[in-house]
BANU-401029 format. One record per residue: x, y, z of N, C-alpha, C in turn. Coordinates in pm, whole numbers, plus 50000, padded with zeros to 5 digits. Each point is the difference from the previous one (the first is absolute). Layout:
! BANU-401029
XYZXYZXYZ...
This chain:
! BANU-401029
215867209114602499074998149891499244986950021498345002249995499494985750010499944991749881500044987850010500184992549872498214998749975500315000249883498634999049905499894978650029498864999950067499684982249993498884999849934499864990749960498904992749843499634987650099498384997649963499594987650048500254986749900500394985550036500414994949869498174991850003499914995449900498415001149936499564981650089501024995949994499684983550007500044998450156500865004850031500144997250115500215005650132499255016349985499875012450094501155004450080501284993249951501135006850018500425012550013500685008350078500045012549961501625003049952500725001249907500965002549919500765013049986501025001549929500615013349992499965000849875500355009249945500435002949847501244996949987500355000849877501564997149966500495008250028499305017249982501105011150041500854997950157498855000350038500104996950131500804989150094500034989449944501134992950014501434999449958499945011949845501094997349963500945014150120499305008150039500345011450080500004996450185499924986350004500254994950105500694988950009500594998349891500654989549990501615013250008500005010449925501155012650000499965004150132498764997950062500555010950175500464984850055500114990449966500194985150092501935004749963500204998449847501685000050001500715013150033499245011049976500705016450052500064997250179499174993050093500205004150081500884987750063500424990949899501054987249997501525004349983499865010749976501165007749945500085000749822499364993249910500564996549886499615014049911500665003649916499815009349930499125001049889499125004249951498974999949918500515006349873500985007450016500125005149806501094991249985500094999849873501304991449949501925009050023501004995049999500825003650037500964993749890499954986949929500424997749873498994998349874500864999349935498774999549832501154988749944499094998049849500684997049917499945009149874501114997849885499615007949886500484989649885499455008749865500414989549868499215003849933500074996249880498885003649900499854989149890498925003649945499464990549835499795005049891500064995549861500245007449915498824993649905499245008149989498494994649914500015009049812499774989049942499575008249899498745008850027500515007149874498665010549999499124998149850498875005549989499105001249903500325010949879499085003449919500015004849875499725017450055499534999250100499125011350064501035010150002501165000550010501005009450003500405004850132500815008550074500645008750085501504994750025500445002550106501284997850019500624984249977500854992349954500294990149975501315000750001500524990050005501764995849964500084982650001501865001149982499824985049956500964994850105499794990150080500714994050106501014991549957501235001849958500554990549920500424983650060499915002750120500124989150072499344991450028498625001550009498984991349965499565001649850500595008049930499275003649888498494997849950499445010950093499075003749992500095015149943498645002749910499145017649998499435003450064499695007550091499195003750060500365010350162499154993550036500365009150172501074990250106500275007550129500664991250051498975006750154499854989450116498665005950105501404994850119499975014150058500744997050095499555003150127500154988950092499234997950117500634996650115499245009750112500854995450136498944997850124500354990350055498994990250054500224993050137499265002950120500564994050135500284989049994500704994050097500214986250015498984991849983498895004650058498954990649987499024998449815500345011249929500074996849858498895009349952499915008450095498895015049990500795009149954499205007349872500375006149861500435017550104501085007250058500125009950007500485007849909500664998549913500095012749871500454994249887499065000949922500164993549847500165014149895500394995349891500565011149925500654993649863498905001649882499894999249890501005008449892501084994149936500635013249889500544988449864500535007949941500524992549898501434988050003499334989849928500994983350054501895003249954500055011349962501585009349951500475002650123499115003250143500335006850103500924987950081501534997750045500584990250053499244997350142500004987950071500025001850124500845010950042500764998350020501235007850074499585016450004499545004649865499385013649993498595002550084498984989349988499144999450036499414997650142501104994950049500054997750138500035010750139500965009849902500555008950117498715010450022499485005449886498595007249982499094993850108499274986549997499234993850009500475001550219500984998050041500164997650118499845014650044500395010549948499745012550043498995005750003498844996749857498594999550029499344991750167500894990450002499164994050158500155006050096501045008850030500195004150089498845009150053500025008249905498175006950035498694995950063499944987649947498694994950058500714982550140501245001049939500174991950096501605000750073499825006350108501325005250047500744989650062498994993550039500904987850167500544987049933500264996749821500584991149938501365004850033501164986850056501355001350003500874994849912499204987749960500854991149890499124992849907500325002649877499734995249896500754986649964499324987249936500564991849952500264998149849500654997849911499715001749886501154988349902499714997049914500984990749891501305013849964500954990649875501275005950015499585008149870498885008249944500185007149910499665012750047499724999650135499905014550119501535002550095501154991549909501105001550096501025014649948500585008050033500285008849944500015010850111500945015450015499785007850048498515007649951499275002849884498955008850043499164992450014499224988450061498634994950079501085003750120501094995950076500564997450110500155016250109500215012649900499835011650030498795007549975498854996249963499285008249971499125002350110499864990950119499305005050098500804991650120499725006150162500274992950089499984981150023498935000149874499654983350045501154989049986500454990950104500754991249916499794994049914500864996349875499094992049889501204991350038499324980350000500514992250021499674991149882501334996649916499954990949856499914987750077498944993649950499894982750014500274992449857501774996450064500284990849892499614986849962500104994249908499734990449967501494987850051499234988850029501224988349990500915001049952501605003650039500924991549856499694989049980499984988050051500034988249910498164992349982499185016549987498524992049975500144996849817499374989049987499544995649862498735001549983499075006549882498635002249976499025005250109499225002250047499115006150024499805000150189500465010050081500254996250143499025013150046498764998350136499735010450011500965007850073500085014050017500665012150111499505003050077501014998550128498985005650106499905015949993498755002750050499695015949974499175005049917500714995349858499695001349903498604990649925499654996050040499294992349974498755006449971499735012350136498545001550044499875009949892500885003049947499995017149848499394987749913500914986349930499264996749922498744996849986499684996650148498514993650015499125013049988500305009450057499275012649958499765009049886500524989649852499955002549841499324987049980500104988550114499184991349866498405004450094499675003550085498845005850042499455009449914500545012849982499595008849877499624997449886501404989249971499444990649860498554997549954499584992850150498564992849957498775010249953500615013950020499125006849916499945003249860498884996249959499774995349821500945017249969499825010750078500525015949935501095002450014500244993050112501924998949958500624992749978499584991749912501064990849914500835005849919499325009549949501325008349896499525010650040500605012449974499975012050061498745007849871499055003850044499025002249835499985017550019500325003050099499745012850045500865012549898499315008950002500635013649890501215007950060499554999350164500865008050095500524992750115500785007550009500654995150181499835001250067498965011150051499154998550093498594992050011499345001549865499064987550002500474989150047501204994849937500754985250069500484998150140500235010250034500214999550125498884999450101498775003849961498434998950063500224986950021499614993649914499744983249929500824995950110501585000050041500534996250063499734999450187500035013649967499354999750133498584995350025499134996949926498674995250012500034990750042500754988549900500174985450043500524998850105501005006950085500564998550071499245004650137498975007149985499105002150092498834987850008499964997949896499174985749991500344987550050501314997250008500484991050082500275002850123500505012450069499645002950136498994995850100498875008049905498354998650014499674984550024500494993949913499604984150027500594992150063501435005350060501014993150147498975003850098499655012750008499535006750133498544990750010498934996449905498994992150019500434987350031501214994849916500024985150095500505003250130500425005350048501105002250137498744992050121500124991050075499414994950153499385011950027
């Protein structure tokens, strides 16, 4: 495939596009050996209130929150692969095992999942081939320590966050919410791939 080059205006340079680099920057590590799809994820979820607007809801008693709970699973590098909106009643532990079996479909070559200890349990651990690996916390941490692993799930809720539409869940349905989710999450893709060299 020839790469599309652009003249640059100032200085008669001749340039590539971003596609184009970013698809030669993938034949530089495939033919490095490195693997291009992801092979671990992370998972976890957040629990957002919801609006007046109505549809499915529950109450998270643990955060005690109303509303939804958005459960999300996400490569290492902190790219949104399957998000999934239901009511904040739904446990991790319930919610988990669904959510990894949905990936399997669109993403087969994940082996291990990382996840906190409210995904510890036989059904996330049986529900699909993947290993799910609990990242505990310190015994002797005091207040606030990051996790390794875990980290890149949270950073990939306070990203979503910054959208004014999902701050609270306003949506009627679960599949509307789940658009939204995936939108933003294509929106931040979209804007790694423009900064990328």
């Amino acid at each position: 495939m020839d790469a599309k080059k652009t003249t640059c205006g100032c200085c008669g340079r001749v340039q590539l596009g971003w596609y184009d680099r970013r698809e030669r920057r993938v034949r530089d590590l495939s033919s490095a050996g490195f693997r291009i799809v992801p092979t671990g994820a992370v998972i976890d979820s957040q629990s957002v209130k919801t609006t007046e607007s109505g549809g499915p809801r529950g109450y998270d008693a643990g955060k005690k929150i109303n509303g939804r709970k958005r459960h999300a699973l996400v490569d290492t590098d902190g790219r949104g692969l399957v998000l999934e909106p239901h009511p904040a009643s739904i446990q991790d532990r319930d919610g988990g095992g669904p959510l990894l079996h949905v990936s399997r479909r669109s993403f087969p070559f994940i082996e291990r999942v990382f996840a906190d200890g409210g995904y510890a349990g036989e059904r996330v651990a049986k529900a699909t081939v993947i290993a799910v690996e609990i990242v505990r916390k310190n015994p002797d941490q005091v207040g606030f320590a990051v996790q390794p692993r875990r980290w890149v799930v949270e950073r990939f809720f306070a990203w979503i966050g910054r959208n004014r539409q999902l701050a609270k869940d306003f949506e009627a349905t679960i599949a509307s919410a789940r658009a939204f989710l995936y939108a933003a999450s294509i929106m931040l893709f979209v804007r790694r791939i423009a900064r990328a060299p």
